[in-house]
MMTF fields as JSON, N, C-alpha, C and O atoms, coordinates in Angstrom:
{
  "mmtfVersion": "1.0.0",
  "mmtfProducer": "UNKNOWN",
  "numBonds": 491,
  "numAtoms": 492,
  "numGroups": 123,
  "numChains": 1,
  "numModels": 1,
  "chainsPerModel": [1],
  "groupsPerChain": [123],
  "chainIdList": ["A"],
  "bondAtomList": [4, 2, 8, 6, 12, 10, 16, 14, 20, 18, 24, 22, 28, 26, 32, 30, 36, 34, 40, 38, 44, 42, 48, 46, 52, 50, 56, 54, 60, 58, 64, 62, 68, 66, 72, 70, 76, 74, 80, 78, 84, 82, 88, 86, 92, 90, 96, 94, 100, 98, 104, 102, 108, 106, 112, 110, 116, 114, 120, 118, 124, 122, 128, 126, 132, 130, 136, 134, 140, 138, 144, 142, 148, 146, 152, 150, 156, 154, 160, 158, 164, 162, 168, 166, 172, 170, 176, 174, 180, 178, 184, 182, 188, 186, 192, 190, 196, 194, 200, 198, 204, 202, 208, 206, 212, 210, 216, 214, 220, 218, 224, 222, 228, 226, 232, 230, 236, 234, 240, 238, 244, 242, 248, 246, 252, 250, 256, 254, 260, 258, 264, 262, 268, 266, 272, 270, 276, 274, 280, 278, 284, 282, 288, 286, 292, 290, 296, 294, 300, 298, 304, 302, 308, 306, 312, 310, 316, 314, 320, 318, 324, 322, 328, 326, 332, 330, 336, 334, 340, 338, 344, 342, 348, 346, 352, 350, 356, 354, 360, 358, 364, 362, 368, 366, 372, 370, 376, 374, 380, 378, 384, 382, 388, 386, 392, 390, 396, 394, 400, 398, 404, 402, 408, 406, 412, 410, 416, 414, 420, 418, 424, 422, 428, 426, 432, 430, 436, 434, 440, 438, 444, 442, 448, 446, 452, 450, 456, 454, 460, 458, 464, 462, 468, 466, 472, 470, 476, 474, 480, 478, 484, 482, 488, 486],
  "bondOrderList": [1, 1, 1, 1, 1, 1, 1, 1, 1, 1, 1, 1, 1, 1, 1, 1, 1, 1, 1, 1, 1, 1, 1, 1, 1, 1, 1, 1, 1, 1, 1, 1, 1, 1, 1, 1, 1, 1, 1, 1, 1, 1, 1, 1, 1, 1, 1, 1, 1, 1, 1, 1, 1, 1, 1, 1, 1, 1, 1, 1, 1, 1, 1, 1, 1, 1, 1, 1, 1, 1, 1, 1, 1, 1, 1, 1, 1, 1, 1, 1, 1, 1, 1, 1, 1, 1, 1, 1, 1, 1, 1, 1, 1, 1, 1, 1, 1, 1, 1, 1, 1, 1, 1, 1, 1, 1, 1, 1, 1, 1, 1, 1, 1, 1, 1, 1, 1, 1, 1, 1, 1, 1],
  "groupList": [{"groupName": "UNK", "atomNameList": ["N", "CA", "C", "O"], "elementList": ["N", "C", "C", "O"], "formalChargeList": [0, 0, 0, 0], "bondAtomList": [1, 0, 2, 1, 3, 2], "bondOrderList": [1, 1, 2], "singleLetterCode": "X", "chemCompType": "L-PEPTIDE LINKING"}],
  "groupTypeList": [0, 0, 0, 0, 0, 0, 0, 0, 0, 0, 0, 0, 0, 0, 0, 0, 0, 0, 0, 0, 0, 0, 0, 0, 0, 0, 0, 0, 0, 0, 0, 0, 0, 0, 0, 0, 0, 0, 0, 0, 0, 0, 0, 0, 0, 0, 0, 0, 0, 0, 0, 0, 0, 0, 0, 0, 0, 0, 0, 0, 0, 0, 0, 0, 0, 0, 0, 0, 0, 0, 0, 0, 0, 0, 0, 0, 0, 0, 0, 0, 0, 0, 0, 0, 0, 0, 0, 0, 0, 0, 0, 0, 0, 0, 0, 0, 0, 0, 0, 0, 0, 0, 0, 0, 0, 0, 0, 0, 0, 0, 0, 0, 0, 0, 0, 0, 0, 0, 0, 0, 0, 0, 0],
  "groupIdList": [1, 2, 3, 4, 5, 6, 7, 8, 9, 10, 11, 12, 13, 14, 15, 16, 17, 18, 19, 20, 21, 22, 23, 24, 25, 26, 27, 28, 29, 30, 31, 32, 33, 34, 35, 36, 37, 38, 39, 40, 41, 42, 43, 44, 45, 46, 47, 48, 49, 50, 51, 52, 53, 54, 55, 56, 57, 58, 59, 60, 61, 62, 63, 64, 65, 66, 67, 68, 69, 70, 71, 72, 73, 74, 75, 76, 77, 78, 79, 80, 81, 82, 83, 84, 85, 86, 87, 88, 89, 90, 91, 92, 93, 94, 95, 96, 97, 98, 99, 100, 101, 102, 103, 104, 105, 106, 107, 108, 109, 110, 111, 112, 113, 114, 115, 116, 117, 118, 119, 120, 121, 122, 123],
  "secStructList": [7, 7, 7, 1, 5, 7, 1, 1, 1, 7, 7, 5, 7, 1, 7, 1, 1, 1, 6, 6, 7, 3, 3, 7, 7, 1, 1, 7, 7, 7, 7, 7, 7, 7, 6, 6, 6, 2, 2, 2, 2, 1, 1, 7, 7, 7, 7, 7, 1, 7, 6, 6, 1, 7, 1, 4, 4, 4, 7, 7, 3, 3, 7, 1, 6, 6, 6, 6, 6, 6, 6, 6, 7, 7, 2, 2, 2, 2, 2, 2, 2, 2, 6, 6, 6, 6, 2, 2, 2, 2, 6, 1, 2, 2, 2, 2, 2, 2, 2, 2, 6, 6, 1, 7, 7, 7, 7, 7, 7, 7, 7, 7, 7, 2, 2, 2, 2, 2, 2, 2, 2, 2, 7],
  "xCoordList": [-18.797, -18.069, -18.958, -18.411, -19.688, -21.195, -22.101, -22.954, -21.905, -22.761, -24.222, -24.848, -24.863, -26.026, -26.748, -27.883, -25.557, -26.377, -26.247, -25.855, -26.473, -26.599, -25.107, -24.694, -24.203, -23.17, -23.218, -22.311, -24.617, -25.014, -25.549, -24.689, -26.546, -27.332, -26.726, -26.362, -26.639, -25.815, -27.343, -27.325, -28.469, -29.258, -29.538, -28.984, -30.277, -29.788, -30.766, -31.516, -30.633, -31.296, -32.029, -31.711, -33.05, -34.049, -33.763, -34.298, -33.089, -33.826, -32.056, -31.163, -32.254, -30.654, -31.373, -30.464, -32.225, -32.459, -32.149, -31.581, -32.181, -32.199, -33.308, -33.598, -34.022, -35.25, -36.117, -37.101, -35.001, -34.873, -33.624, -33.225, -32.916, -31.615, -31.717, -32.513, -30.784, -30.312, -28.457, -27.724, -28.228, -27.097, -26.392, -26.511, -25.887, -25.845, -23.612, -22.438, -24.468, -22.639, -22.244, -22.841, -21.317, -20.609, -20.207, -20.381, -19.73, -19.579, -20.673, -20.791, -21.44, -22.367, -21.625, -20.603, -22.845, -22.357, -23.031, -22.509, -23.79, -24.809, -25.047, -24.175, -26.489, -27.247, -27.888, -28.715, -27.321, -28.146, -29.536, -29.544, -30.388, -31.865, -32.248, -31.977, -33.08, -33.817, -35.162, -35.805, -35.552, -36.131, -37.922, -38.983, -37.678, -39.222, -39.329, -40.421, -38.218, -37.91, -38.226, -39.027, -37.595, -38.205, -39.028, -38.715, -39.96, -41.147, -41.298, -41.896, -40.661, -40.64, -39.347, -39.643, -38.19, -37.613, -36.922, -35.819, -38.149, -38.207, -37.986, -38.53, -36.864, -36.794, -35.549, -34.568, -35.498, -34.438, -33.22, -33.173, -32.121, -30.923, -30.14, -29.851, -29.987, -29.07, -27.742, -27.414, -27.001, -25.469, -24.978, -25.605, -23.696, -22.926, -22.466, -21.968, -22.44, -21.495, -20.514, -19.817, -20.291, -18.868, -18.718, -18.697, -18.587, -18.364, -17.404, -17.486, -16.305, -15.122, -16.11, -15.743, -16.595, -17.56, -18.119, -18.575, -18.015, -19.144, -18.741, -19.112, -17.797, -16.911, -17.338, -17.854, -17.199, -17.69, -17.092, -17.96, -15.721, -15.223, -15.915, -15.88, -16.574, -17.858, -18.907, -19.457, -19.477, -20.709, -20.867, -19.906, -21.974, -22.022, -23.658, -24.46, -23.81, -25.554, -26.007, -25.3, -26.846, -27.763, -29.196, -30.21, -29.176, -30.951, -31.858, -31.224, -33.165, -34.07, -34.081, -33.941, -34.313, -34.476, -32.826, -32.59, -32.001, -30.492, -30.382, -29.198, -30.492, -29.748, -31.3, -31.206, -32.025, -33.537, -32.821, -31.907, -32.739, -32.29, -31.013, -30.949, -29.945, -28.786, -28.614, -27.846, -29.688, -29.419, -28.307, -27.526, -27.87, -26.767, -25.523, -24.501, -25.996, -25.229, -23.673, -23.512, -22.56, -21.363, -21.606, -22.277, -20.513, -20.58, -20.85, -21.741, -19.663, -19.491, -20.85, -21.215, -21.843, -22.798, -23.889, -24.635, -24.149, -24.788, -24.837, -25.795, -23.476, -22.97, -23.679, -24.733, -23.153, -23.816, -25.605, -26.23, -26.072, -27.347, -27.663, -28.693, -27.34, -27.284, -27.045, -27.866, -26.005, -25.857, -26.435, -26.153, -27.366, -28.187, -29.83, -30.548, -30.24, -31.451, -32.013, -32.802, -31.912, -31.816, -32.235, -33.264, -31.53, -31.959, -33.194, -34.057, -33.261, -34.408, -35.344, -36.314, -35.694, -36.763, -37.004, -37.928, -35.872, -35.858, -37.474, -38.301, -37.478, -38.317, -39.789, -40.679, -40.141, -41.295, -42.046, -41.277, -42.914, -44.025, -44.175, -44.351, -44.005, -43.844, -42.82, -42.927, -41.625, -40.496, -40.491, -40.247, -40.868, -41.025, -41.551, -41.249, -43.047, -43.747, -43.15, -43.376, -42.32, -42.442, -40.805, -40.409, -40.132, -38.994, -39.598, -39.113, -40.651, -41.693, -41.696, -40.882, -42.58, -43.091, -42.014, -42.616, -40.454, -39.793, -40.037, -39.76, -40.403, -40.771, -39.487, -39.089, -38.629, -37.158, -36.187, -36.45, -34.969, -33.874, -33.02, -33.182, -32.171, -31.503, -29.545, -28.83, -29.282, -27.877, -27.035, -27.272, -25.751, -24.73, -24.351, -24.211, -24.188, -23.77, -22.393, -22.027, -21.08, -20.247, -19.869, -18.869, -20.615, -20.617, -19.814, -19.307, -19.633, -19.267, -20.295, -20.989, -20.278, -21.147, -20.864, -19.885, -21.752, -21.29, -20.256, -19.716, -20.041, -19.342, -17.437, -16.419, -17.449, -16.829, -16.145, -15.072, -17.165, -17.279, -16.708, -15.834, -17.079, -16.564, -15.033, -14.369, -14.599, -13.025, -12.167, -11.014, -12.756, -12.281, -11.619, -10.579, -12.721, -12.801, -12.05, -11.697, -11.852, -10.739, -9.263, -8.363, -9.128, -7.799, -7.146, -5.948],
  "yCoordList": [48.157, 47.044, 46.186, 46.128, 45.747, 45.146, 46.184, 45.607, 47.325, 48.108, 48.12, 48.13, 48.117, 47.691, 46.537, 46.473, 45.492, 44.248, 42.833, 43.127, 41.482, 40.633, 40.299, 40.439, 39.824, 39.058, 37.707, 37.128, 37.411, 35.791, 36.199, 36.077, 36.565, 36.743, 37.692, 37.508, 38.702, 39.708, 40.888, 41.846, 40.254, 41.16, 42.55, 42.589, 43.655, 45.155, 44.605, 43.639, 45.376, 45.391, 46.42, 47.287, 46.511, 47.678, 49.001, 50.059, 48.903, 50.101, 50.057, 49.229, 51.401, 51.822, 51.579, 50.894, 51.573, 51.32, 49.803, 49.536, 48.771, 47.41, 46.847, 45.67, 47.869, 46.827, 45.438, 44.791, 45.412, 44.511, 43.891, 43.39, 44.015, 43.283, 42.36, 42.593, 41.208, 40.679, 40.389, 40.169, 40.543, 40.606, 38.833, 38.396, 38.293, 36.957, 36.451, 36.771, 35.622, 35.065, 34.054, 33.057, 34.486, 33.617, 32.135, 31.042, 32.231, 30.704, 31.091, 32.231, 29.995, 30.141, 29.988, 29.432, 30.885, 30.828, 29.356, 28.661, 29.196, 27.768, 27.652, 27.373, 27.931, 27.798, 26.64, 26.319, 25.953, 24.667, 24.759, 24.966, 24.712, 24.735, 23.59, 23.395, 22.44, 21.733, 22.121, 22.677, 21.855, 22.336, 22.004, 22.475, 21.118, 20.871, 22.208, 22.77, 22.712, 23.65, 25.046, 25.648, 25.803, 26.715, 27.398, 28.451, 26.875, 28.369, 27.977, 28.605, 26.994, 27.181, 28.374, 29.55, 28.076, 29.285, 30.363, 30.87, 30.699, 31.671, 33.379, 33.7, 34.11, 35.332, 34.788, 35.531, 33.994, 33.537, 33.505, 33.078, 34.07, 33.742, 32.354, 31.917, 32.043, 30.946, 30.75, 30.649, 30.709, 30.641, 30.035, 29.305, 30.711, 30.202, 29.14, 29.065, 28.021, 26.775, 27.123, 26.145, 27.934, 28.575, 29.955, 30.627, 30.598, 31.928, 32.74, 33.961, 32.092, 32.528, 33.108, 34.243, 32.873, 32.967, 34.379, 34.992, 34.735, 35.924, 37.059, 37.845, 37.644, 38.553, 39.934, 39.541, 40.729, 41.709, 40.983, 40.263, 40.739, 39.907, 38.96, 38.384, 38.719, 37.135, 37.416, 36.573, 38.584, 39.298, 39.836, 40.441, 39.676, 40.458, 40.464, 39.882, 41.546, 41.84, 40.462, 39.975, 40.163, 39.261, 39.298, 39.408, 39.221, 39.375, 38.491, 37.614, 38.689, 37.526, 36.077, 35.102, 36.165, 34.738, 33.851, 32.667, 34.776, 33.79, 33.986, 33.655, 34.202, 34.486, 33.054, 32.583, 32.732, 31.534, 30.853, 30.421, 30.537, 29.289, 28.692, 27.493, 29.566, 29.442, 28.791, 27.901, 29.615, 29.119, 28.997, 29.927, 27.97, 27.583, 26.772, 26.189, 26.965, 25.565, 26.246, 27.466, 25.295, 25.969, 26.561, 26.284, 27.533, 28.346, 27.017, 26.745, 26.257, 24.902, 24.5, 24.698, 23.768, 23.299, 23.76, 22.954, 25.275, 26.468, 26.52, 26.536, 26.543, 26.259, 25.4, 25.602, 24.203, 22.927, 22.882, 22.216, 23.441, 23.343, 24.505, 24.013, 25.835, 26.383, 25.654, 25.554, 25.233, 24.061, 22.978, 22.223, 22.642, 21.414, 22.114, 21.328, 23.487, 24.006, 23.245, 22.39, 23.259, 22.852, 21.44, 20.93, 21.054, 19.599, 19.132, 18.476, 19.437, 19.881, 20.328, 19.904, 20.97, 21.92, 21.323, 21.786, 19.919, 19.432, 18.376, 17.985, 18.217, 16.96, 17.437, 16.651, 18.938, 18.853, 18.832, 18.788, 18.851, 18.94, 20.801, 21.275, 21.534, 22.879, 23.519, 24.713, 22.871, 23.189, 22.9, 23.663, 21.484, 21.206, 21.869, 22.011, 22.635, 23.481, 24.96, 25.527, 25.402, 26.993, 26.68, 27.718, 25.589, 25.683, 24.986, 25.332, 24.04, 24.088, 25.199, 25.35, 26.192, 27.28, 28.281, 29.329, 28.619, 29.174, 30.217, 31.415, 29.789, 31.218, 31.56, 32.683, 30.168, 30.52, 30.44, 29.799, 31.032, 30.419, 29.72, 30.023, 28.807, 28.386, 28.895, 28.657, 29.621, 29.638, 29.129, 29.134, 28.535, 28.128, 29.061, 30.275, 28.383, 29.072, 28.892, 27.742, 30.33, 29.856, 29.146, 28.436, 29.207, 28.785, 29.703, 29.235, 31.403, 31.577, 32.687, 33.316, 32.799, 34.27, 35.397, 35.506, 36.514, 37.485, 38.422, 39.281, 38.131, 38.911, 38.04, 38.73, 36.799, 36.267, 37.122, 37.339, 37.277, 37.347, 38.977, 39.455, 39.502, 41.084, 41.049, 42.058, 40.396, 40.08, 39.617, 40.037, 38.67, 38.224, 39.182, 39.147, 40.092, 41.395, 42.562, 43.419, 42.595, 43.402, 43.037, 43.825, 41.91, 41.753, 42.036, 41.882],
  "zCoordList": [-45.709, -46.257, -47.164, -48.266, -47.155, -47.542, -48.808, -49.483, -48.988, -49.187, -49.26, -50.32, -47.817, -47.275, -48.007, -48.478, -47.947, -48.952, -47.975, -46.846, -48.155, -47.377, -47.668, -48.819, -46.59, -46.72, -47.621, -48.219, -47.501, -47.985, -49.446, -50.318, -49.792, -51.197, -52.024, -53.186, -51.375, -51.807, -52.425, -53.198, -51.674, -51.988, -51.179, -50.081, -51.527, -50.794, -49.62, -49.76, -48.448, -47.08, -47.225, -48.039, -46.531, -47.113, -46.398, -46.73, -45.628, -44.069, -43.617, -43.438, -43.587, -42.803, -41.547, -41.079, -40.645, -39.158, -39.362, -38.304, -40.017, -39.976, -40.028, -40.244, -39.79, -39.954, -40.507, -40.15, -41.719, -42.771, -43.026, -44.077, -41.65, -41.535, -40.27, -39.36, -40.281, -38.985, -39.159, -40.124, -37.568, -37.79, -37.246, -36.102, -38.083, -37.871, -37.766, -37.953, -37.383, -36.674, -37.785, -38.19, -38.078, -40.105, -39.204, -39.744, -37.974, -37.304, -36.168, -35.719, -35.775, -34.921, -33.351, -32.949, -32.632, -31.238, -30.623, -29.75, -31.032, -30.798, -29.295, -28.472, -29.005, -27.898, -27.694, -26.841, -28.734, -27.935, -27.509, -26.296, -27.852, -27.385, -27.944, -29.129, -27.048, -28.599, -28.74, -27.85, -29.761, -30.573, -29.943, -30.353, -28.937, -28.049, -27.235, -27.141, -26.655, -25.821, -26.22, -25.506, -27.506, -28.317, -27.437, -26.881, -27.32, -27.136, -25.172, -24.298, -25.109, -23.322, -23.436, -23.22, -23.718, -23.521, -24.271, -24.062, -25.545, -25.982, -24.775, -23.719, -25.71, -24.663, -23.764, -23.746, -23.274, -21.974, -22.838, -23.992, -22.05, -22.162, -22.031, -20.917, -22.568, -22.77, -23.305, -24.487, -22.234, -22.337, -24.227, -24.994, -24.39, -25.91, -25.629, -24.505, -26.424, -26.232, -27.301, -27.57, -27.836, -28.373, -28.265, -29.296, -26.92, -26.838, -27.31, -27.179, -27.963, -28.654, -30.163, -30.466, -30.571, -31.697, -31.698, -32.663, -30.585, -29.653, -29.799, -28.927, -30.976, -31.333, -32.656, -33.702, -32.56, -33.946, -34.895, -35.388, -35.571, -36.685, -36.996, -38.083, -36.126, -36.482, -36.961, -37.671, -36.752, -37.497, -38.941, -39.416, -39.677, -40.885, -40.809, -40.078, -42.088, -42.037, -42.995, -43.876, -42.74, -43.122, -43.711, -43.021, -44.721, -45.238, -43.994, -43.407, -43.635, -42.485, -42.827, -42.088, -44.344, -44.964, -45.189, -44.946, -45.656, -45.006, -43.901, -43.965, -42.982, -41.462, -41.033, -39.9, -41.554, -40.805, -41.513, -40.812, -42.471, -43.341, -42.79, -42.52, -42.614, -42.156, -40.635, -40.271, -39.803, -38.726, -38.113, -38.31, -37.265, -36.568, -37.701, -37.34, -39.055, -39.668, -39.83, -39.777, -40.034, -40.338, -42.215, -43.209, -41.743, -43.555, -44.439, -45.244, -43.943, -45.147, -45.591, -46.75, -44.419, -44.338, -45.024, -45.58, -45.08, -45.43, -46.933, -47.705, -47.14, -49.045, -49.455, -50.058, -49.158, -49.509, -49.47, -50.295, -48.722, -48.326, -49.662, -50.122, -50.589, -51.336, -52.641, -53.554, -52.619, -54.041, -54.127, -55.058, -53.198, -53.054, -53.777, -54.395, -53.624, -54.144, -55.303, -54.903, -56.252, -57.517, -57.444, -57.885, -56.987, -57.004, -56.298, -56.88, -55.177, -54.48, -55.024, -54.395, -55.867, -56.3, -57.785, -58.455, -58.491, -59.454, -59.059, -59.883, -57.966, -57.536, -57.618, -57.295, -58.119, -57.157, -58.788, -59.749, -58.932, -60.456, -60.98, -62.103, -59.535, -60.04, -60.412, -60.692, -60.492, -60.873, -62.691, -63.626, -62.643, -64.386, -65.264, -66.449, -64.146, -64.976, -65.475, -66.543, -64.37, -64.489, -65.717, -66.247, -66.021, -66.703, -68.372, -69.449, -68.221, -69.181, -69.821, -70.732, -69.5, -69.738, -69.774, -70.01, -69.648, -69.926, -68.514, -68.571, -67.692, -65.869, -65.522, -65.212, -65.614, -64.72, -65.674, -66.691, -65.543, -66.083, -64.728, -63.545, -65.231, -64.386, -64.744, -65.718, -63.484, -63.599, -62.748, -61.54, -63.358, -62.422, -61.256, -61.405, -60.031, -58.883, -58.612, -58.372, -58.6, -58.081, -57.18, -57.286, -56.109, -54.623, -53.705, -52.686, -54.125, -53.013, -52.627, -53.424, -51.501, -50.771, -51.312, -52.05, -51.008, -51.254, -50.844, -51.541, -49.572, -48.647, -49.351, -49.388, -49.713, -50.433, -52.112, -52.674, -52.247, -54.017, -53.664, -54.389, -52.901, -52.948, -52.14, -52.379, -51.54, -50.973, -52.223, -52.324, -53.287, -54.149, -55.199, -55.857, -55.066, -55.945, -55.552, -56.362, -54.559, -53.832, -53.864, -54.155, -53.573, -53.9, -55.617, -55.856]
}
């Protein structure tokens, strides 16, 4: 469905074993951990505070770096945190430079995912 690409970037996954995939929940199951806790209970199970979430229809492949970034946030949240880049990266002195110097181009983002953009395309 995906054709071994990220639901999110839409970039290819490297490894039919996954190795270079994670498989991430489009609404989070959210474990609640805080974040002092982490490495006390790293490994341990910890119950879903939305186990309805906890479903194959909820899954898609995920590049490592969207599925960390993403985290627990809702899709919505996730977007926003995507269309916010730019601006973010407007602030720093190495951003001025590498668009100075012609390094990046900058393009408009539709705002939707990939797993999005290929449903769109199907219909």
């Amino acid at each position: 469905m995906f054709d071994r690409r990220c639901a999110y970037c839409g970039n290819i996954l490297l490894s039919e074993s996954g190795k270079h995939m994670h498989v991430d929940h489009l609404e989070a199951v959210e474990r609640n951990v805080p974040k002092s806790k982490w490495l006390k209970h790293w490994g341990e199970y910890r119950p879903c505070e939305k186990p309805d979430n906890e479903n194959e229809s909820n899954l898609v492949p995920a590049c490592p770096k969207c599925n960390i970034i993403k985290n627990s946030l809702p899709l919505e949240s996730f977007r926003n945190m995507v269309k916010d880049t730019v601006r973010q990266l407007e602030r720093t002195p190495t951003y001025h430079r590498a668009v100075r110097f012609g390094l990046i181009d900058l393009n408009e983002w539709d705002g939707l995912f990939y797993f999005e953009r290929i449903k769109k395309e199907s219909l």
